[in-house]
N, C-alpha and C positions, 0 to 999 in steps of 0.2 A: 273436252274443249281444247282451242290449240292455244299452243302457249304466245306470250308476245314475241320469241324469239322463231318459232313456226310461223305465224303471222308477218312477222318483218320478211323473212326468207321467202317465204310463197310470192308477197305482196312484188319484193325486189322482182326475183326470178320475171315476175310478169310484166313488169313494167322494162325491165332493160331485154328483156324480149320483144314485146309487140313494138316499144319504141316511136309511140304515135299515143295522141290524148285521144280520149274517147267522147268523142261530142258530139253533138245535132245540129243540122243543115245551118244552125243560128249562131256557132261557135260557143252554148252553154257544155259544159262538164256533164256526162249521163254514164249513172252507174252501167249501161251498156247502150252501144249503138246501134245503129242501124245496120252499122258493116261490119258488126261484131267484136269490133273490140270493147275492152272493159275497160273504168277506171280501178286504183287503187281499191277502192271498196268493191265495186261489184265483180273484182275478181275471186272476192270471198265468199260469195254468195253464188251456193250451190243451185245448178242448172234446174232443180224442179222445184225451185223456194222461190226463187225468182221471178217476179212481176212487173210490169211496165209501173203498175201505182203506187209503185217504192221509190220512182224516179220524181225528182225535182225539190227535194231536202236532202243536203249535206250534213254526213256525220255532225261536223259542227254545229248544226243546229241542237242535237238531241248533248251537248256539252253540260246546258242546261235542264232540258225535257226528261223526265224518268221515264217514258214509255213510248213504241210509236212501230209503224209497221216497217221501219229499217230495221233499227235494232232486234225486233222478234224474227226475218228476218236472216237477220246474221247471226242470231243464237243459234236457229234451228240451222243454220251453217255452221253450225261447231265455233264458233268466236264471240265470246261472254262481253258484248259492248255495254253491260251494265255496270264494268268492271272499272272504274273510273283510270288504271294505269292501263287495259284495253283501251278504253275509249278514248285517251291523250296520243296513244301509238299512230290510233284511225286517224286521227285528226290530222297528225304529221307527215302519215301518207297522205291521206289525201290533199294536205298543201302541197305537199311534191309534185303529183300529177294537174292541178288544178292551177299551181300561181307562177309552175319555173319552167322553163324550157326545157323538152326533152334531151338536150344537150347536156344542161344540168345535172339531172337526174343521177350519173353514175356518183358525183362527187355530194350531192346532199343525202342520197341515201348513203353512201358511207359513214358520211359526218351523224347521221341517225344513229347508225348503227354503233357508233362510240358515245352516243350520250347517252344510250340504253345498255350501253356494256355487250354486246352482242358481238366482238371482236375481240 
């Protein structure tokens, strides 16, 4: 399984990479699009685990949920989101990608990455 600081690093790398949210013709958040980009989570989720019917619940939602076809999912993507300090990391990325502007983005994942000791 990858660690939460594998996790942060992967998650970064792709988002200040693609540099554009990943959403549908409606302007919703989608763990991948039409044009191929990803968000925050669905860049963790490996290309043949990946289904369109994993789309339209946010990690946030499973905060509460013990079970659900994200999370199995993201296991079998090597990322343990059963793991309640996994699952508060997900969460954080994905408000990065989902509520700030990609503008943002260099400076809130940094500030992430000091409240997890990851610097």
């Amino acid at each position: 399984m990858l660690t939460a600081r594998d996790i942060y690093e992967r998650v970064s790398a792709h988002l200040l990479t693609q540099r554009a949210v990943s959403e549908d013709d409606n302007g919703s958040c989608r763990l991948r699009s039409s044009d191929g980009r990803k968000c925050a989570i669905g860049s963790l989720i490996a290309d043949d685990v990946y289904r369109p019917d994993i789309e339209g619940v946010g990690i946030s939602y499973y905060k509460n949920a013990r079970d659900g076809s994200l999370l199995r999912a993201l296991y079998a993507s090597n990322v343990n989101a059963y793991d309640p300090e996994i699952a508060e990391l997900l969460i954080e990325l994905e408000e990065v990608h989902d509520d700030f502007g990609v503008d943002e983005w260099p400076q809130l994942l940094a500030r992430l990455a000091e409240r997890h000791a990851f610097v």
